[in-house]
Biopython code that builds the backbone (N, CA, C, O; Angstrom):
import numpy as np
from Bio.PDB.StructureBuilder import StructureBuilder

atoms = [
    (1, "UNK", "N", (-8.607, 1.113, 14.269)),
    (1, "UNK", "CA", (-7.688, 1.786, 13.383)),
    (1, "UNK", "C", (-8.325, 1.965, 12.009)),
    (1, "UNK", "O", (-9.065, 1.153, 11.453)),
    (2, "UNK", "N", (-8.003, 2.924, 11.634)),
    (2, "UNK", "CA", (-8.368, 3.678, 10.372)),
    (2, "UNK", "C", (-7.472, 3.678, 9.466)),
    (2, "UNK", "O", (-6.446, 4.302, 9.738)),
    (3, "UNK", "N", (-7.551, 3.049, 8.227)),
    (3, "UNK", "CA", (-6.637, 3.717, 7.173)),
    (3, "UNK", "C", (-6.914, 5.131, 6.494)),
    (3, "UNK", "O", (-7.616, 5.100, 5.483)),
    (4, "UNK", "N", (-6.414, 6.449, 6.959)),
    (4, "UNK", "CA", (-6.295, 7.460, 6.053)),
    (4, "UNK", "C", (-5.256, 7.710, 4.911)),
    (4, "UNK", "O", (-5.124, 8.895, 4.606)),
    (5, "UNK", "N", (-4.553, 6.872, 4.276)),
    (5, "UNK", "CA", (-3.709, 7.203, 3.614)),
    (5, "UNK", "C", (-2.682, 5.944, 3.676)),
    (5, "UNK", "O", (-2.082, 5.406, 4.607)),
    (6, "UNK", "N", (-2.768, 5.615, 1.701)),
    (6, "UNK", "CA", (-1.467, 4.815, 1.478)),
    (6, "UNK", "C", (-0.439, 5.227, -0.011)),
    (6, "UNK", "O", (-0.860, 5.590, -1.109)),
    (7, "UNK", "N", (1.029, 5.015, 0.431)),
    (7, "UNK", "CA", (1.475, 5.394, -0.594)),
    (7, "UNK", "C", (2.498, 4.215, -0.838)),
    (7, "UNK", "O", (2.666, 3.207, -0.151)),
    (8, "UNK", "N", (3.212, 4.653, -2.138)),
    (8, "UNK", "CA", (4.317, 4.524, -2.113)),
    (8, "UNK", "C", (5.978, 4.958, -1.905)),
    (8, "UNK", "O", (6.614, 5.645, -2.704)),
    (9, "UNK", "N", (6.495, 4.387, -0.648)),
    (9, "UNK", "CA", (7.595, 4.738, -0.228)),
    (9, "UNK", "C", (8.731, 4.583, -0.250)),
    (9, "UNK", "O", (9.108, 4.093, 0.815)),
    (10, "UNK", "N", (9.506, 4.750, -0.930)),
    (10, "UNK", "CA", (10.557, 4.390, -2.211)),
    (10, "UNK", "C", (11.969, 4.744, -1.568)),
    (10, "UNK", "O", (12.953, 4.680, -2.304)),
    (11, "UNK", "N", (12.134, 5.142, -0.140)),
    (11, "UNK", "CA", (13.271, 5.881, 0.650)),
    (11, "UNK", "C", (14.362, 4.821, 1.052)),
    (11, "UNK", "O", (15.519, 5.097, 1.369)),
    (12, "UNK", "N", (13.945, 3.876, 1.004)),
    (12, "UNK", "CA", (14.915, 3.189, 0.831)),
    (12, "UNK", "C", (15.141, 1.335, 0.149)),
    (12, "UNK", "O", (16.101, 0.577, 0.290)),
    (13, "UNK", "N", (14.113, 1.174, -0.419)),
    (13, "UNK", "CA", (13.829, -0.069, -1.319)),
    (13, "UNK", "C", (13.201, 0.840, -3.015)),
    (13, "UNK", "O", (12.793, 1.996, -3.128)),
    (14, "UNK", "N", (13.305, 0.099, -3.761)),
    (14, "UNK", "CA", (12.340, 0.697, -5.083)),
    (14, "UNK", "C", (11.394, -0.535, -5.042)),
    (14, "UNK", "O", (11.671, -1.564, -4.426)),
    (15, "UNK", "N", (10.045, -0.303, -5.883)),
    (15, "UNK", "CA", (9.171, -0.934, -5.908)),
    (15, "UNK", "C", (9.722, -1.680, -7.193)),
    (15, "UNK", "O", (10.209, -1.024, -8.114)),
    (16, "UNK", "N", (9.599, -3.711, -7.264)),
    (16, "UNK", "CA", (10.083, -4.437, -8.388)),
    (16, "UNK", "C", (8.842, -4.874, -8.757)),
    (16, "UNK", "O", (8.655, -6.078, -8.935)),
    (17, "UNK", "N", (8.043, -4.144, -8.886)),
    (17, "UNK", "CA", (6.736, -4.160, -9.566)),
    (17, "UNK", "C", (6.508, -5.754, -9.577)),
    (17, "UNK", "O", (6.556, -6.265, -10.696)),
    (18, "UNK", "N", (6.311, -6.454, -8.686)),
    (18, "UNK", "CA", (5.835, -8.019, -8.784)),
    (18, "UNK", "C", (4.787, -7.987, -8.990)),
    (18, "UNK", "O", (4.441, -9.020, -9.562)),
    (19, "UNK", "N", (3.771, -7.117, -8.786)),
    (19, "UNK", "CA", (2.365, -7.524, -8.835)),
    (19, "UNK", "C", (1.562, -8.000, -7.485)),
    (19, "UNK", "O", (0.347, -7.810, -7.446)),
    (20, "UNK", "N", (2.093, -8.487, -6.610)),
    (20, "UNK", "CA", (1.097, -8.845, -5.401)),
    (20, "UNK", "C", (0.505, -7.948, -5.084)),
    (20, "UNK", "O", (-0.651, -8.325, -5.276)),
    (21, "UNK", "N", (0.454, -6.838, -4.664)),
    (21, "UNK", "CA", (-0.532, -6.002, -3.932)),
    (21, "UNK", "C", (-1.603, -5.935, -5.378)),
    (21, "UNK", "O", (-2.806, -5.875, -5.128)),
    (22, "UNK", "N", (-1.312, -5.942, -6.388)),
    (22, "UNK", "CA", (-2.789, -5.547, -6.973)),
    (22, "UNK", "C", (-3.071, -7.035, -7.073)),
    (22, "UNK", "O", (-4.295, -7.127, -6.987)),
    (23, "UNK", "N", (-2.501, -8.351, -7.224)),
    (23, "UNK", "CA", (-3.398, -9.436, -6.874)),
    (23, "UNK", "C", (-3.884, -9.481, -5.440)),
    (23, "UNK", "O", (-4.619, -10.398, -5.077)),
    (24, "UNK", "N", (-3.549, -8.645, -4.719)),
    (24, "UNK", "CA", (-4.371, -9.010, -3.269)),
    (24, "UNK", "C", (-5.360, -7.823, -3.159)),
    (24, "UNK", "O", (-6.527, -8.017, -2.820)),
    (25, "UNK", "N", (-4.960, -6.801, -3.400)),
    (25, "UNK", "CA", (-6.308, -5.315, -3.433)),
    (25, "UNK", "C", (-5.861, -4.947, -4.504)),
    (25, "UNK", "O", (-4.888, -4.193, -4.537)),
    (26, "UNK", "N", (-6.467, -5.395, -5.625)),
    (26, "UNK", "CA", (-6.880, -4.781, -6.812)),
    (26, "UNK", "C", (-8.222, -3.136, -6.802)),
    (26, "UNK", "O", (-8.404, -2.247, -7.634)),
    (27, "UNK", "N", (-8.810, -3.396, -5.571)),
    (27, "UNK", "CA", (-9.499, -1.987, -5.456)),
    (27, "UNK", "C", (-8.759, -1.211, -5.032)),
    (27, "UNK", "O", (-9.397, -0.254, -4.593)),
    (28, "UNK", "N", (-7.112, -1.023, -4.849)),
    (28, "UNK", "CA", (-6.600, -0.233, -4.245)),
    (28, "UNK", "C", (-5.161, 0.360, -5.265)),
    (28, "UNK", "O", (-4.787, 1.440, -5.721)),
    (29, "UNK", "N", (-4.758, -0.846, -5.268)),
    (29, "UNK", "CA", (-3.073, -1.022, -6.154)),
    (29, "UNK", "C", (-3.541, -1.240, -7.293)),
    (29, "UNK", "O", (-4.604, -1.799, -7.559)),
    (30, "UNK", "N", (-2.548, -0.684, -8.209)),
    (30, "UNK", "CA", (-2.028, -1.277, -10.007)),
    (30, "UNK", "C", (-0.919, -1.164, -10.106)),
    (30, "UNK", "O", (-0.184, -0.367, -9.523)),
    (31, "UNK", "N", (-0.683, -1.900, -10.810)),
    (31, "UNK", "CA", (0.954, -2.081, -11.398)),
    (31, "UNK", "C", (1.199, -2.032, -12.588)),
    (31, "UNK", "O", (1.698, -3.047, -13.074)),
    (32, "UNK", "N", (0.902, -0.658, -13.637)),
    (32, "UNK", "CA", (1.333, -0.543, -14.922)),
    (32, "UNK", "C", (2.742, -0.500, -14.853)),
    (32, "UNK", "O", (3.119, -1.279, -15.729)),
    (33, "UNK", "N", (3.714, -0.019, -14.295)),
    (33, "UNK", "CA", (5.254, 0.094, -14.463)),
    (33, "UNK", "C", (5.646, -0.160, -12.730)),
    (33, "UNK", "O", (6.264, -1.063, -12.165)),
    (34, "UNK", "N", (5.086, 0.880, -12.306)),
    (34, "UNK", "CA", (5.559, 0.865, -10.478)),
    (34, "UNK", "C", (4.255, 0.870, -9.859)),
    (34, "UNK", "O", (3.319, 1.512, -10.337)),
    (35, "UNK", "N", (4.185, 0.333, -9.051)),
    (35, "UNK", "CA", (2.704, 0.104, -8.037)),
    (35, "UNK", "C", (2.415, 1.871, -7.771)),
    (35, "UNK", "O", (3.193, 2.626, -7.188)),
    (36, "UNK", "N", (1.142, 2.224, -8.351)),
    (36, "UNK", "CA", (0.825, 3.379, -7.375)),
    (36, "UNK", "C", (-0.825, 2.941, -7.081)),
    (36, "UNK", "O", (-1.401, 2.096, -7.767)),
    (37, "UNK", "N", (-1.357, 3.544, -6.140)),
    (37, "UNK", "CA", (-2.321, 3.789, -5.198)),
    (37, "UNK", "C", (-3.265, 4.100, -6.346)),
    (37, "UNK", "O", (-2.703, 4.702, -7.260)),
    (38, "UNK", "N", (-4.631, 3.832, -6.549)),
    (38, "UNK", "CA", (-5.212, 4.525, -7.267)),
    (38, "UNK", "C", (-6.303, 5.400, -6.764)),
    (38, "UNK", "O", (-6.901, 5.310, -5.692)),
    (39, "UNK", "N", (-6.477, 6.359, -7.830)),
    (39, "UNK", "CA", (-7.310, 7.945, -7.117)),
    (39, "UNK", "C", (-8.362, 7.691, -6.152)),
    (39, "UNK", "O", (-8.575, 8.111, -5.015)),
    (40, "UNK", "N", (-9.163, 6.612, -7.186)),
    (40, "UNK", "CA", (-10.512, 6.140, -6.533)),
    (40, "UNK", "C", (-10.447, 4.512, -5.462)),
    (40, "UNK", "O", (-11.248, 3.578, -5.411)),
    (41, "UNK", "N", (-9.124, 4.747, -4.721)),
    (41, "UNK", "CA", (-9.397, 3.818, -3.971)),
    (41, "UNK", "C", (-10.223, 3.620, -3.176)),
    (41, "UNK", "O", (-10.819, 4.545, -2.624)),
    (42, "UNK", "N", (-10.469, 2.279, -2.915)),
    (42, "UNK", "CA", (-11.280, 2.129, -1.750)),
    (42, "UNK", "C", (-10.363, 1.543, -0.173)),
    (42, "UNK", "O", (-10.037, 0.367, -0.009)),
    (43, "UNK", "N", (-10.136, 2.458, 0.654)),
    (43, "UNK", "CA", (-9.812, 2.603, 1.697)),
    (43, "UNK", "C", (-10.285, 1.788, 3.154)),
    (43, "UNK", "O", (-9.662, 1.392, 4.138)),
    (44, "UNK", "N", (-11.779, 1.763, 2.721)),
    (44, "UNK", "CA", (-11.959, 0.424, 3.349)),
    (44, "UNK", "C", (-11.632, -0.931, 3.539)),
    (44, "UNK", "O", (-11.734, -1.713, 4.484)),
    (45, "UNK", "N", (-11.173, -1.002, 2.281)),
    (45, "UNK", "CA", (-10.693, -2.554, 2.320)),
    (45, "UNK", "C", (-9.728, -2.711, 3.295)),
    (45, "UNK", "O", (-8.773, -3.410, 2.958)),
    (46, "UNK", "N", (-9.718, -2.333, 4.215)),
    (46, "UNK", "CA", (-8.568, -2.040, 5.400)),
    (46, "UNK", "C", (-7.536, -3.658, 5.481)),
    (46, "UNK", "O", (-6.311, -3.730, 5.567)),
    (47, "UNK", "N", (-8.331, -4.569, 5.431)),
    (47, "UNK", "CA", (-7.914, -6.070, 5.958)),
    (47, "UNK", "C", (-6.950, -6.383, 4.572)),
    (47, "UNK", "O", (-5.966, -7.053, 4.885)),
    (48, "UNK", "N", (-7.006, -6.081, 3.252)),
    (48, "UNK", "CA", (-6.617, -6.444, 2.150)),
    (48, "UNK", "C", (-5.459, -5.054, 1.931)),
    (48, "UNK", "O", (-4.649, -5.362, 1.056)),
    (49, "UNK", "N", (-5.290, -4.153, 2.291)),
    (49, "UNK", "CA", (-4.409, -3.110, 2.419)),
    (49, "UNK", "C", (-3.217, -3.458, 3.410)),
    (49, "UNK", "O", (-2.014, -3.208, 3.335)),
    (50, "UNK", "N", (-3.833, -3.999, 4.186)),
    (50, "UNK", "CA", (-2.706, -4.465, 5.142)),
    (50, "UNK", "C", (-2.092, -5.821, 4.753)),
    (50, "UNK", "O", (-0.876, -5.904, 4.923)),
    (51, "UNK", "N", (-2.810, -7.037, 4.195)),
    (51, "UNK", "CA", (-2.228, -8.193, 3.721)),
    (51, "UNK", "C", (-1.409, -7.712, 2.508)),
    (51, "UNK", "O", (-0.401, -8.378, 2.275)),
    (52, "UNK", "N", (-1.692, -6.572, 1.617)),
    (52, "UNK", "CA", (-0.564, -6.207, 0.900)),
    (52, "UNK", "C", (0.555, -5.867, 1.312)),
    (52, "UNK", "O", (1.622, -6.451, 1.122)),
    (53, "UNK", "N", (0.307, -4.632, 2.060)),
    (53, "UNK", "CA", (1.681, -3.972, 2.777)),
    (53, "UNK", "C", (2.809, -5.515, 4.012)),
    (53, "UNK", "O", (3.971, -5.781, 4.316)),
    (54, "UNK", "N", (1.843, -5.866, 4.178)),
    (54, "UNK", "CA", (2.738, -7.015, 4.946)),
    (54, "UNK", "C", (3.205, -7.926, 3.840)),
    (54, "UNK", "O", (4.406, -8.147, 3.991)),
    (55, "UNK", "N", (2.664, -8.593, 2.692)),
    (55, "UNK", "CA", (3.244, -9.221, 1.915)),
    (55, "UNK", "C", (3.981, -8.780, 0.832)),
    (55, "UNK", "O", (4.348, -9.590, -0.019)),
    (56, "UNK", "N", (4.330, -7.242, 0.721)),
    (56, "UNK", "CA", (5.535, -6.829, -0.372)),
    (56, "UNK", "C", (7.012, -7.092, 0.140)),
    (56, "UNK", "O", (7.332, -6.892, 1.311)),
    (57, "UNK", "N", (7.871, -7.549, -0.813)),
    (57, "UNK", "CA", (8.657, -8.280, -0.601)),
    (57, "UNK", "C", (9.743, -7.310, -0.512)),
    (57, "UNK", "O", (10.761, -7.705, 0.056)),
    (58, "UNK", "N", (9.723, -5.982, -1.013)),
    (58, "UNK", "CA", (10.688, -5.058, -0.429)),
    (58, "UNK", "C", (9.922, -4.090, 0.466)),
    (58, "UNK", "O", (10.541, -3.030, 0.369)),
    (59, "UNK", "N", (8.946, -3.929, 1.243)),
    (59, "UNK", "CA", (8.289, -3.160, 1.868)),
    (59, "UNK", "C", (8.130, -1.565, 1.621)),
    (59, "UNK", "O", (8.607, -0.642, 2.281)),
    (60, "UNK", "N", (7.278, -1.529, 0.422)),
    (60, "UNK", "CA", (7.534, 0.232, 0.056)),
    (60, "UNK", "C", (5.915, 0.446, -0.075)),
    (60, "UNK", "O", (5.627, 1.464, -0.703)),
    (61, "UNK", "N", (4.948, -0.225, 0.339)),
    (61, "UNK", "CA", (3.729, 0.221, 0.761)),
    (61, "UNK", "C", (3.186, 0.694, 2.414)),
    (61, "UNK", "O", (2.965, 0.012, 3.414)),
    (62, "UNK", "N", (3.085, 2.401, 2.116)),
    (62, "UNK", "CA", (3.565, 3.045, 3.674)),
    (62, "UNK", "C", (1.625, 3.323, 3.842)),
    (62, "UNK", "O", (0.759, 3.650, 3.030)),
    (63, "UNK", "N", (1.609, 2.969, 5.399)),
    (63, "UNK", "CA", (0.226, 3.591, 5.088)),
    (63, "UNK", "C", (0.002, 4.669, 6.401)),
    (63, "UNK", "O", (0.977, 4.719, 7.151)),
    (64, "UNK", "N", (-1.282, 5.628, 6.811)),
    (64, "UNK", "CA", (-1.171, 6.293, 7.860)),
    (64, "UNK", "C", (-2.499, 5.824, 8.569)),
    (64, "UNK", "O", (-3.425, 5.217, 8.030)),
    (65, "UNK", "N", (-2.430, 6.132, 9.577)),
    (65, "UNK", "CA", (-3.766, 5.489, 10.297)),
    (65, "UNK", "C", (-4.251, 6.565, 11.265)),
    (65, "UNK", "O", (-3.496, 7.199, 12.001)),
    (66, "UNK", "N", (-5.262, 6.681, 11.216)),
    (66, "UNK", "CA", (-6.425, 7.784, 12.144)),
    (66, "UNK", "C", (-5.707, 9.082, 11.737)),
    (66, "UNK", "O", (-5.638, 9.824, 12.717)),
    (67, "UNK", "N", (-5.264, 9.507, 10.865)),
    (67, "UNK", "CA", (-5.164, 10.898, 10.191)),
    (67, "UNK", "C", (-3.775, 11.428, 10.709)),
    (67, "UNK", "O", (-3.320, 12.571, 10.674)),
    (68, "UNK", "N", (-3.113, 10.003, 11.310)),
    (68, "UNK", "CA", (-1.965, 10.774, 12.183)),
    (68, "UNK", "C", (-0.746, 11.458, 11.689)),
    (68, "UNK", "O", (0.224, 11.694, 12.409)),
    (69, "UNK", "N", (-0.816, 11.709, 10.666)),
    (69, "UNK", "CA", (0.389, 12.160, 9.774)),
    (69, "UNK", "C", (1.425, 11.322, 9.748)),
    (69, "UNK", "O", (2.377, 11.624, 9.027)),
    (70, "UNK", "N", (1.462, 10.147, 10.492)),
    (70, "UNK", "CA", (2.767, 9.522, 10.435)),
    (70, "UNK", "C", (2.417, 8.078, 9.690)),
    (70, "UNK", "O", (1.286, 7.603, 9.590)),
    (71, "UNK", "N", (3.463, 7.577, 9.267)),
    (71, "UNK", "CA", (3.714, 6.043, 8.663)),
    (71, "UNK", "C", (3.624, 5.269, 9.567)),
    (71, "UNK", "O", (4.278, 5.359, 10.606)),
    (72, "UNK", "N", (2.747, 4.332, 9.296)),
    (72, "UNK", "CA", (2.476, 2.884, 10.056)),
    (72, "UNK", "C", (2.744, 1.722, 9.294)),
    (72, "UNK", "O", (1.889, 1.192, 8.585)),
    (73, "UNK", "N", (4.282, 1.175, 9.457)),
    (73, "UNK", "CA", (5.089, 0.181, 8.867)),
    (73, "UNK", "C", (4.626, -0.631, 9.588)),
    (73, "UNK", "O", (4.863, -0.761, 10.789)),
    (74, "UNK", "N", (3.390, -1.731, 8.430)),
    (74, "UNK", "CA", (2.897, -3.022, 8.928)),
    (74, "UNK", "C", (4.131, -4.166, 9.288)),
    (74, "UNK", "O", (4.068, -4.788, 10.348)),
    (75, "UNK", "N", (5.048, -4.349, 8.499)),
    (75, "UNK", "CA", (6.196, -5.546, 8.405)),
    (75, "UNK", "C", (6.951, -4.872, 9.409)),
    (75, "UNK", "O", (8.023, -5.340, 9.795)),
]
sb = StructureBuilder()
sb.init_structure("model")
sb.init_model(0)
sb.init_chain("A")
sb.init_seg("    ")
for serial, (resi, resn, name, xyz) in enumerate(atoms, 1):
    if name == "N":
        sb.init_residue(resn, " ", resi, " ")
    sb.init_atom(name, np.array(xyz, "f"), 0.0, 1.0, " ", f" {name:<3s}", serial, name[0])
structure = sb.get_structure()
């Protein structure tokens, strides 16, 4: 599995900006106000993308895998 794509998905939780995903992939997440993705992520970090998305505590980190257009809800 491939990560092509992570966002933030806000459809039905809001992001309470705790900060874990950029303490766990800081090459990926920041949290100036609301967690967004940054431009120059690194996408590889596949193993640390996923320990984020599984450890946000309202689950609004959506990611897609092998280009499939669809959301792959780790939690």
């Amino acid at each position: 599995m491939v990560i092509t794509k992570v966002w933030l998905d806000e459809t039905k939780e809001d992001c309470t900006m705790c900060g874990l995903c950029q303490a766990i992939c800081p090459e990926v997440f920041e949290v100036p106000e609301k967690m967004r993705v940054k431009t120059d992520a690194d996408l590889g970090k596949e193993d640390k993308i996923k320990e984020a998305a599984d450890s946000c505590p309202v689950n609004v980190i959506a990611l897609e895998l092998n280009s499939s257009g669809k959301r792959d809800n780790p939690s």
